[in-house]
NUDOMAR-588523 format. One record per residue (C-alpha): x, y, z. Coordinates in steps of 0.1 Angstrom, whole numbers, padded with zeros to 4 digits, always signed. Layout:
REM residues N
XYZ;...
REM end
This chain:
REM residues 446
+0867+1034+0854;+0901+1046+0841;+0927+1032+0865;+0953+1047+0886;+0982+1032+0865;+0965+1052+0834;+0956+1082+0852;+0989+1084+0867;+0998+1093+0825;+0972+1117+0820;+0979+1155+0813;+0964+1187+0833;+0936+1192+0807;+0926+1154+0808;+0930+1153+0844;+0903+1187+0845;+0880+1165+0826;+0884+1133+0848;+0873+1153+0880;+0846+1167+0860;+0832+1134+0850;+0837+1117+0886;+0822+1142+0904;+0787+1140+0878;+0792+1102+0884;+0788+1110+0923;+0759+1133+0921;+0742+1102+0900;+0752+1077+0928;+0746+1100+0961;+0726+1073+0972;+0750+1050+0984;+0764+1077+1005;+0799+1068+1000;+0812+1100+1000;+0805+1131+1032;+0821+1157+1009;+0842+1168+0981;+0871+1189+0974;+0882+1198+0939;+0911+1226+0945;+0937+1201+0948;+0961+1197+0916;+0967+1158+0903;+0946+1125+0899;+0914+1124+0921;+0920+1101+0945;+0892+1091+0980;+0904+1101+1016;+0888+1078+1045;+0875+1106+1068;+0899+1101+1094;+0931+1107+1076;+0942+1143+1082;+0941+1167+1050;+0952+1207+1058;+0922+1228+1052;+0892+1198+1058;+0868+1195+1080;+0880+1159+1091;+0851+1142+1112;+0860+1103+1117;+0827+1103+1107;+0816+1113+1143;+0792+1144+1160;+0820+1151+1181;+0844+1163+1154;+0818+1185+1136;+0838+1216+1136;+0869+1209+1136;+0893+1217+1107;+0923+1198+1096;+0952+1222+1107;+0978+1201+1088;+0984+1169+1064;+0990+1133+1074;+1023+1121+1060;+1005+1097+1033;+0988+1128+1021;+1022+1148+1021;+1037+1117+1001;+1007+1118+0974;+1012+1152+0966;+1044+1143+0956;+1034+1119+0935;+1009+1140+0917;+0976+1124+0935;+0948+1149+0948;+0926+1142+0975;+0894+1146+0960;+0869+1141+0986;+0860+1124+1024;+0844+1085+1024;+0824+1075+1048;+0834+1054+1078;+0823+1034+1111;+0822+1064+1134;+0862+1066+1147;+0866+1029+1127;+0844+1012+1154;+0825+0988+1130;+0821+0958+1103;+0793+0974+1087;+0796+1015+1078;+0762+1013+1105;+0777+1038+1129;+0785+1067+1110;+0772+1101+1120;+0760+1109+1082;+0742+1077+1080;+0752+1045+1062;+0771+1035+1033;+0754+1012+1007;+0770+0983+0991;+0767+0992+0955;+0761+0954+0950;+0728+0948+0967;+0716+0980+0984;+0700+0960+1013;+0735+0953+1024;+0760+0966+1036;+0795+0974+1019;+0818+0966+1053;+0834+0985+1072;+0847+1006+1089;+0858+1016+1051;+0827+1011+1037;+0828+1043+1019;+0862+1039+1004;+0852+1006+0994;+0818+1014+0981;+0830+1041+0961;+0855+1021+0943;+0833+0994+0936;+0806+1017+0920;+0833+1032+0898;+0828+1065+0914;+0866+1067+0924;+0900+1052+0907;+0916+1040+0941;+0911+1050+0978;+0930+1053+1013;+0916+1029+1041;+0926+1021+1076;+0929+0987+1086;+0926+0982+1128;+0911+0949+1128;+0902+0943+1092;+0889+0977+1078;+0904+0976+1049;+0903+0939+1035;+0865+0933+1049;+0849+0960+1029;+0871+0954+0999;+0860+0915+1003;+0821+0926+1002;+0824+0952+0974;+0844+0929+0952;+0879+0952+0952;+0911+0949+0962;+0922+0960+0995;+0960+0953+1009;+0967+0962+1049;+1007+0969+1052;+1035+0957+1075;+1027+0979+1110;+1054+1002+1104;+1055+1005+1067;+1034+1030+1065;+1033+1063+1087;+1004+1069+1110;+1012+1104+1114;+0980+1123+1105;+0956+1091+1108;+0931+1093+1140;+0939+1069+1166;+0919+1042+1173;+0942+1012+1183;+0972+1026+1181;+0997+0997+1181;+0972+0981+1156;+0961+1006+1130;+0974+1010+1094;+0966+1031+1064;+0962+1010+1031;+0954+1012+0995;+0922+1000+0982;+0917+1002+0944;+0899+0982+0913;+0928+0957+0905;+0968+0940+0924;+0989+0961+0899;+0973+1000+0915;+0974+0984+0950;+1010+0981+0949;+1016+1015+0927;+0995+1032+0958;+1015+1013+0983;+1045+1023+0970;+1034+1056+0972;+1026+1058+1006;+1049+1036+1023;+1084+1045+1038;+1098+1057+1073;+1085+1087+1089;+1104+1099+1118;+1073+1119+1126;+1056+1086+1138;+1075+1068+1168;+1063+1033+1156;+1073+1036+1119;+1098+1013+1107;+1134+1023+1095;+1137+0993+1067;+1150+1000+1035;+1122+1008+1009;+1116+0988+0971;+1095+0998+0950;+1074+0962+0946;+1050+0979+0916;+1083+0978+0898;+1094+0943+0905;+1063+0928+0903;+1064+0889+0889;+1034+0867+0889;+1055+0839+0876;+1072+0835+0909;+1063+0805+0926;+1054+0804+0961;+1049+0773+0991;+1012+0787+1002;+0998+0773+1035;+0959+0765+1035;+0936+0764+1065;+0918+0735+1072;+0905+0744+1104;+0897+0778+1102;+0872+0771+1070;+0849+0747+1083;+0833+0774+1105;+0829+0797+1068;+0798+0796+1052;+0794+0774+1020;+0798+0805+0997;+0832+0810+1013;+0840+0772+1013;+0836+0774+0976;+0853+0804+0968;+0884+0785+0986;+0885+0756+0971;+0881+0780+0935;+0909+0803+0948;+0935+0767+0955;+0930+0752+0923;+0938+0788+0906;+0966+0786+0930;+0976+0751+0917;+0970+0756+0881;+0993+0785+0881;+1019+0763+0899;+1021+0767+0933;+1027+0743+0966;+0998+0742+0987;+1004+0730+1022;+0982+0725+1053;+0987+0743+1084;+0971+0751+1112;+0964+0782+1129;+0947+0783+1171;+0911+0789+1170;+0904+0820+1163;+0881+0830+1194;+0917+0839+1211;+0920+0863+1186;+0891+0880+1193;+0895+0881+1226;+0927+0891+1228;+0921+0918+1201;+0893+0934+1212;+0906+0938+1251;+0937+0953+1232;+0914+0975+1205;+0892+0991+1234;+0916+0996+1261;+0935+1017+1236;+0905+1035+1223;+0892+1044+1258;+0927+1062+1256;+0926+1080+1224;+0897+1090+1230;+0902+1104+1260;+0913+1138+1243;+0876+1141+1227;+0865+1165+1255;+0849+1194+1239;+0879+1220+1256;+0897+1219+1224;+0883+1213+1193;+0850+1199+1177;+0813+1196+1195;+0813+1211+1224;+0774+1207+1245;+0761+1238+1265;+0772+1230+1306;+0762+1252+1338;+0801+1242+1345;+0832+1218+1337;+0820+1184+1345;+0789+1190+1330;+0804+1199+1299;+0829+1168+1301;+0796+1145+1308;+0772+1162+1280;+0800+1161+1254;+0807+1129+1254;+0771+1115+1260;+0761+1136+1230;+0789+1136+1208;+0800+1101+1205;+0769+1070+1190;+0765+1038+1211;+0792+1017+1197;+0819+1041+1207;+0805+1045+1236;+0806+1007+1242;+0842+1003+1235;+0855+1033+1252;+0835+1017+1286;+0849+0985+1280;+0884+0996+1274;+0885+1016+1305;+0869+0985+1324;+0897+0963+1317;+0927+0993+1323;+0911+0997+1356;+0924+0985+1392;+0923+0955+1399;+0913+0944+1365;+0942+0952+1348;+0961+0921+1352;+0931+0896+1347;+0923+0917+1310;+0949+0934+1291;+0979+0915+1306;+0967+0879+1300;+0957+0897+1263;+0990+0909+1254;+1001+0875+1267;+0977+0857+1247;+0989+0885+1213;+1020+0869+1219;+1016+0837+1214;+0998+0847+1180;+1027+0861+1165;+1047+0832+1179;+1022+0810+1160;+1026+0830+1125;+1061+0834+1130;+1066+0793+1129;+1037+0788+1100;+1057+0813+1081;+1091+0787+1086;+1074+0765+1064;+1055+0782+1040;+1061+0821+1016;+1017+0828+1021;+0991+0816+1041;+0956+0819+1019;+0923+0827+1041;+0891+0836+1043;+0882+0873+1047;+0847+0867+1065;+0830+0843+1073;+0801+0848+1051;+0791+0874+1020;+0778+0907+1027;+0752+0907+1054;+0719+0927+1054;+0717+0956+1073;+0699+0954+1106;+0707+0914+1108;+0734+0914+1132;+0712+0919+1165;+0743+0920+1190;+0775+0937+1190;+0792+0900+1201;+0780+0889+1168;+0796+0917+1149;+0823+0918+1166;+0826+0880+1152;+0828+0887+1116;+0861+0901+1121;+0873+0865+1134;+0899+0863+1099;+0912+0891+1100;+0922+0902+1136;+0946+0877+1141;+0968+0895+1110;+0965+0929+1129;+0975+0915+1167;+1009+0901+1148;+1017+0927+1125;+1018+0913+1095;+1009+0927+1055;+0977+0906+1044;+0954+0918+1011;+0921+0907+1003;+0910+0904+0963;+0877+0895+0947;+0878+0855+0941;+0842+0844+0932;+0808+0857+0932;+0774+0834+0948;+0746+0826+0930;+0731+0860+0943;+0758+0877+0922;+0773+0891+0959;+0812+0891+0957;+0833+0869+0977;+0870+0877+0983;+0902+0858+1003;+0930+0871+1016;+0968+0866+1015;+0991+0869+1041;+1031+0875+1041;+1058+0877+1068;+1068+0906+1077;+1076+0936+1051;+1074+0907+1026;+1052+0932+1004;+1070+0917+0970;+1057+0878+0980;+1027+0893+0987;+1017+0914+0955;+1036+0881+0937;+1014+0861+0950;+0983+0884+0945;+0990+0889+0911;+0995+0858+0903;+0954+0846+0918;+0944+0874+0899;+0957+0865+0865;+0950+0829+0868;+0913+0836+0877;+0910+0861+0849;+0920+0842+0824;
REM end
């Protein structure tokens, strides 16, 4: 697949021909279901739209019953900013229904494939961005990354997937899940079109009240893998990986090494006050997003003798179980009395976590971790939500504090199943972190 640094050179006649080839690629490759629908009327390079990133004129779903209906009345800023730059969106991937997943499971249009091993799946919640990269049915993608869904499904497909600075890159337009969490991303075949897309979509956006109002550099155009960085290992958070993982490490350090790095240990708190603290912080803010999914004023709307019938049906029928989960939970712990014991003592707890990166990140330019804790897991084999929930353990932690992290393919097990690591960076430290990305990426490929 052509990539988005060549396609960004291509004429209108060669561009014609591109979409015509991708979409024949998709029919062939409808299987995996990465994609709920196309759109060819838009003018510039073809480029995948996670189905809950607003585009004027779709029907924009977050992959859930309760949206079917309802029509995009306007474009999300990242959308607004690709135009600009000449990029079309070409069509919707499939998601987690409203982002609530590891596994592209929940959607409404049934689940994504990993193009690897169709028995498993390709992660989530941007499965379908993932997915379709991976097979080489689209040059790069936009993900959003709440707790990880951006660099999980890019880690299982074997691309790259980078989750930005929370600020750096406007949520206006993007479906709210967790709102003092989520982030739109780029996820693409290789470092170099991760940071092109990035630089794309990144900047302050007075249309979203928690953007950031830093001054902007283009990294794609600074970009030097022969910088050398102080990277901080984790001893303690890979002995709980699986030996596939533990591997792909120990590859990913010596690459590290051999292309001249430091490598120092650190240490990081165990990562189950992560979780807890992220996913009391994750559903209490979903349970009030999704508050405004009421079938008054827009999408699925089930037939009621009167009002609170119509609330109650609505919402029983529109939104799957795992919502439905997260939106009960969340309003548990925002209730009376529970309030204080929940999403208090969380926030407390988020606190510290930033505290914690905030003094690894005295010491050290990167921190280098795993992604998940194992490969790509079959479909069906996680029996409990607790143990999905579990396979974001990595990746939370990065989200809670803010900080820019991307995940890249560093190995592969004997099954042939990718395994990628992230890299993590202070805040708006893009430049050290596509440096430092680059760098892995080269060294390996050699």
């Amino acid at each position: 697949m052509i990539t988005l640094k060549e396609a960004l050179k291509l004429d209108k006649g060669e561009l014609k021909e591109l979409k015509k080839d991708l979409k024949k690629k998709i029919e062939e490759k409808k299987e995996l279901n990465a994609y709920i629908s196309l759109d060819e009327s838009w003018d510039g390079v073809p480029i995948a739209i996670k189905d809950n990133i607003q585009v004027d004129g779709w029907s924009v779903t977050c992959a859930s019953k309760i949206l079917q209906g309802y029509v995009a009345p306007y474009n999300a800023t990242v959308i607004e900013k690709l135009k600009e730059a000449n990029l079309a969106p070409f069509g919707r991937t499939n998601m987690d229904e409203f982002a609530m997943g590891s596994s592209t499971e929940t959607s409404y249009y049934g689940k994504t494939l990993n193009p690897k091993d169709f028995s498993r799946v390709p992660g989530g919640s941007s499965g379908g961005s993932a997915a379709a990269i991976a097979a080489k049915i689209a040059i790069v993608a936009l993900g959003s990354d709440t707790g990880g869904s951006i660099r999980q499904p890019a880690a299982f497909c074997g691309i790259v997937g980078m989750k930005p600075t929370y600020g750096r890159v406007s949520r206006y337009g993007l479906a709210a899940y967790g709102s003092s969490l989520d982030q739109i991303g780029p996820m693409t075949q290789n470092v170099e079109d991760a940071a092109l897309l990035y630089d794309i979509i990144s900047g302050y956006d007075p249309k979203d009240s928690t953007s950031a109002n830093v001054k902007k550099e283009l990294v794609s155009q600074n970009l030097n893998p022969k910088r050398k960085f102080k990277i901080g290992v984790v001893p303690n958070y890979i002995k709980d990986a699986s030996k596939d993982i533990q591997k792909a490490y120990d590859k990913a350090i010596d690459a590290l090494k051999e292309a001249g790095h430091e490598i120092k240990e650190v240490s990081l708190m165990d990562a189950k006050y992560d979780i807890a603290a992220y996913y009391i912080t994750a559903m209490a803010e979903a349970s009030t997003n999704l508050s405004r999914y009421d079938g008054v004023r827009y999408g699925f709307r089930a037939e009621a003798k009167n009002l609170k019938e119509m609330y109650q049906k609505t919402r029983s029928e529109g939104f799957g179980e795992e919502v439905k989960r997260r939106i009960l939970l969340g309003t548990f712990v925002l209730s009376s009395g529970y309030y204080d014991a929940y999403y208090i003592k969380a926030q407390k707890v988020r606190s510290l976590i930033k505290d914690e990166y905030k003094k690894v990140f005295e010491s050290v330019d990167l921190i280098l971790s795993p992604v998940a804790p194992t490969v790509a897991f079959e479909f069906g084999s996680k029996k409990s939500p607790l143990e999905m929930y579990l396979s974001d353990v990595y990746t939370i932690g990065v989200n809670l504090a803010g900080l820019p992290a991307i995940s890249l393919p560093v190995d592969e097990n004997s099954e042939g199943l990718p395994v990628g690591l992230q890299l993590i960076a202070n805040h708006f430290d893009e430049q050290t972190l596509f440096d430092g990305a680059l760098s892995l990426e080269r060294t390996l490929n050699r």
